[in-house]
C-alpha positions as CSV (number, residue, x, y, z in Angstrom):
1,X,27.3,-80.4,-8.0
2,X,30.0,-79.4,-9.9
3,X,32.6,-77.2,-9.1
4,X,32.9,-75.8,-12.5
5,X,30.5,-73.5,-14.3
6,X,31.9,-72.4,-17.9
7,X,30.6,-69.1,-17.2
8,X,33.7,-67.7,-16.9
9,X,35.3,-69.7,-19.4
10,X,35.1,-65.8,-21.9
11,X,36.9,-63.4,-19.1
12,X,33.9,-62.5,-17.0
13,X,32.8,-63.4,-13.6
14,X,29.4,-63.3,-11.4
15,X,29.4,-60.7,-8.7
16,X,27.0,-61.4,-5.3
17,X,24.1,-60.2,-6.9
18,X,23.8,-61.6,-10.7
19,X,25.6,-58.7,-11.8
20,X,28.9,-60.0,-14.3
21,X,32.1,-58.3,-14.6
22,X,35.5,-58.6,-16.5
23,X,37.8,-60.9,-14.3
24,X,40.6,-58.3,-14.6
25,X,38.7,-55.6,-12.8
26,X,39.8,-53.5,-9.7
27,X,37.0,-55.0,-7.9
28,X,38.3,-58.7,-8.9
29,X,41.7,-57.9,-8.1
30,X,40.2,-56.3,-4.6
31,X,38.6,-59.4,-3.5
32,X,41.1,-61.6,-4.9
33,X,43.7,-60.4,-2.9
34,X,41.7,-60.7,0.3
35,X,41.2,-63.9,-0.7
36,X,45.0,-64.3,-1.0
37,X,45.6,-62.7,2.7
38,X,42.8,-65.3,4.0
39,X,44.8,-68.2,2.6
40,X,48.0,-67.1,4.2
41,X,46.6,-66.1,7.5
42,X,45.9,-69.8,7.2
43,X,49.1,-71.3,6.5
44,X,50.2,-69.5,9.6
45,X,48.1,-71.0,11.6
46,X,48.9,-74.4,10.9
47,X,52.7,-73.0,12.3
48,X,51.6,-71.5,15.6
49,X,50.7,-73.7,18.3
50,X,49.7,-70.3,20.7
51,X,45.9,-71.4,21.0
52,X,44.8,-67.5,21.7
53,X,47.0,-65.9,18.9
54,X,45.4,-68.9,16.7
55,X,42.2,-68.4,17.4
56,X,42.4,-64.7,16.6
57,X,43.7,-65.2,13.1
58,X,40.9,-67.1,13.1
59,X,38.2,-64.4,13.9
60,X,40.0,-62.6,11.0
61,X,40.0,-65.3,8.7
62,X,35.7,-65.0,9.6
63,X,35.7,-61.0,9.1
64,X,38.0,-61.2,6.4
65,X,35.3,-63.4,4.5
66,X,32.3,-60.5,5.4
67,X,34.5,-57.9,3.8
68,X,36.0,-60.3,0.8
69,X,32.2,-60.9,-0.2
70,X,31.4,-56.9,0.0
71,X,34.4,-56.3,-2.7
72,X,32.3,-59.2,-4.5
73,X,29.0,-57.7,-4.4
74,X,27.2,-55.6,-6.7
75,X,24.4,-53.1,-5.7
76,X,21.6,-55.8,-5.3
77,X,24.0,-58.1,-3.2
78,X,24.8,-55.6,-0.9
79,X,21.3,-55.5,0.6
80,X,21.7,-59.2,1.6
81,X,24.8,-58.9,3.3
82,X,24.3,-58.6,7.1
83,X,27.5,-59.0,8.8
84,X,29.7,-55.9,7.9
85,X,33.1,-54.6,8.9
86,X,31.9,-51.9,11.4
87,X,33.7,-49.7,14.0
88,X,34.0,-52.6,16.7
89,X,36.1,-54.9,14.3
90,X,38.7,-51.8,14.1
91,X,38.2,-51.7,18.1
92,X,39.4,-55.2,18.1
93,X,42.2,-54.9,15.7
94,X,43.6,-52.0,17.4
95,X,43.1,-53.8,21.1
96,X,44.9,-56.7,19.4
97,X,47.9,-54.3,18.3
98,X,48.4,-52.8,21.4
99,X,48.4,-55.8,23.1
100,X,51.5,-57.6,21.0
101,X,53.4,-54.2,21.0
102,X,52.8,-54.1,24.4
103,X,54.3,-57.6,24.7
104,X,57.0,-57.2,22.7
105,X,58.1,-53.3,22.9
106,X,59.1,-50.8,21.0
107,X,60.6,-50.9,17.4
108,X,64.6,-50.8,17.6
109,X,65.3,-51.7,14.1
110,X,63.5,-52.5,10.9
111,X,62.2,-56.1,11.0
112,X,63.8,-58.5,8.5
113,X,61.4,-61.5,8.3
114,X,62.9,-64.8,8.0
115,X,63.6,-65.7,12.2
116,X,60.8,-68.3,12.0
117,X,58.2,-70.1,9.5
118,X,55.1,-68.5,11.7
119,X,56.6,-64.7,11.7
120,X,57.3,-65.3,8.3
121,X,54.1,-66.5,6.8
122,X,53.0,-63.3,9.0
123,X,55.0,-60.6,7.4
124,X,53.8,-62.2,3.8
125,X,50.0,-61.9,5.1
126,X,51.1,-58.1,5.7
127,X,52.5,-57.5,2.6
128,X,49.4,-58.8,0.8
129,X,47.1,-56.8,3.1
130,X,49.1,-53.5,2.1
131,X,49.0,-54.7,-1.6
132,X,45.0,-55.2,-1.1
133,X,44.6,-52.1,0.6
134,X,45.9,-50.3,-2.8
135,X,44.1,-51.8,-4.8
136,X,41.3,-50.6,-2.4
137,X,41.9,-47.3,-2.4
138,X,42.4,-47.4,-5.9
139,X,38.5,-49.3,-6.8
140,X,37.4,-46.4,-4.7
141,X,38.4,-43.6,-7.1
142,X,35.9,-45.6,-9.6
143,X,33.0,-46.7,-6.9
144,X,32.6,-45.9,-3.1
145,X,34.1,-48.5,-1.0
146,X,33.1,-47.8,2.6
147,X,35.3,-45.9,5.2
148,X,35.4,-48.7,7.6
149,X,36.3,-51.4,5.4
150,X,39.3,-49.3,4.0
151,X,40.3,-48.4,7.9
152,X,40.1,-52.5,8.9
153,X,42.5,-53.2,5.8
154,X,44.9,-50.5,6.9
155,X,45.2,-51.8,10.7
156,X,44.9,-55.3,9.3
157,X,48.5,-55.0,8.1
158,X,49.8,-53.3,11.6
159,X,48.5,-56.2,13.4
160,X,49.7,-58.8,11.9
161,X,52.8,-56.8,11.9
162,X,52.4,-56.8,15.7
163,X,51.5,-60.7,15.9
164,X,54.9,-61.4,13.6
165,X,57.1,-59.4,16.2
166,X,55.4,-61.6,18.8
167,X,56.0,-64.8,17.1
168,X,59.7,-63.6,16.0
169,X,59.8,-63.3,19.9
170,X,58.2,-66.8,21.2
């Protein structure tokens, strides 16, 4: 099989669903980015050698997928999907929070990133969550993007926040 389609060779691309959209929509760019923050949440884990803290970028890497292919489905794909973002994946994110803040304390001073590669790659992973997370909020002015997929993005950025501090710190 091919890798290469043509179908998207005139601007437009397939949603989950058969549906077809321009390629410079909000709901492109949505997924997109999420599919940006998967690949960096990646490249730090090839630089962090904590087997926990790498296997939980991992389970986010997995739930980051589930909510990348809701952005990419259209009405019809989203009766197929099974494995939502739901209130227990924000219960995780938020235990995983506390738990690095608790390791590492309280802010003193704003965080310059830059002490290591792994914090680093961290604090990039952040910024391109808060960057998807606009572009989020802004595809739901146009269509309803659900309340617990827009709450996991927003505490996506605080804990990898909280697992950059950790890795600035060991």
């Amino acid at each position: 099989m091919k890798i290469y389609t043509k179908t998207g060779d005139k601007g437009t691309t397939s949603l989950f669903g058969g549906s077809r959209i321009e390629k410079n929509s909000t709901k492109v760019e949505a997924y997109g980015t999420i599919d940006e923050v998967i690949s960096f949440i990646g490249l730090a884990r090839c630089e962090i050698s904590n087997k926990e803290l790498h296997n939980e970028l991992f389970t986010i890497q997995k739930k980051l997928f589930n909510l990348g292919a809701e952005l990419a489905s259209d009405e019809n794909g989203l009766k197929y999907l099974k494995d939502l973002i739901c209130d227990e994946d924000i219960v995780y994110l938020e235990y995983l929070i506390d738990k690095y803040m608790d390791i590492v304390g309280p802010l003193k001073e704003f965080v310059i990133p830059g002490k290591n590669k792994s914090s680093s790659v961290l604090h990039v992973a952040r910024t391109v969550v808060r960057r998807a997370e606009r572009i989020i909020i802004y595809l739901n002015s146009e269509e309803t993007v659900r309340e617990e997929l827009r709450t996991y993005v927003n505490r996506l950025s605080d804990t990898l926040f909280a697992m950059a501090r950790y890795c600035e710190e060991n």
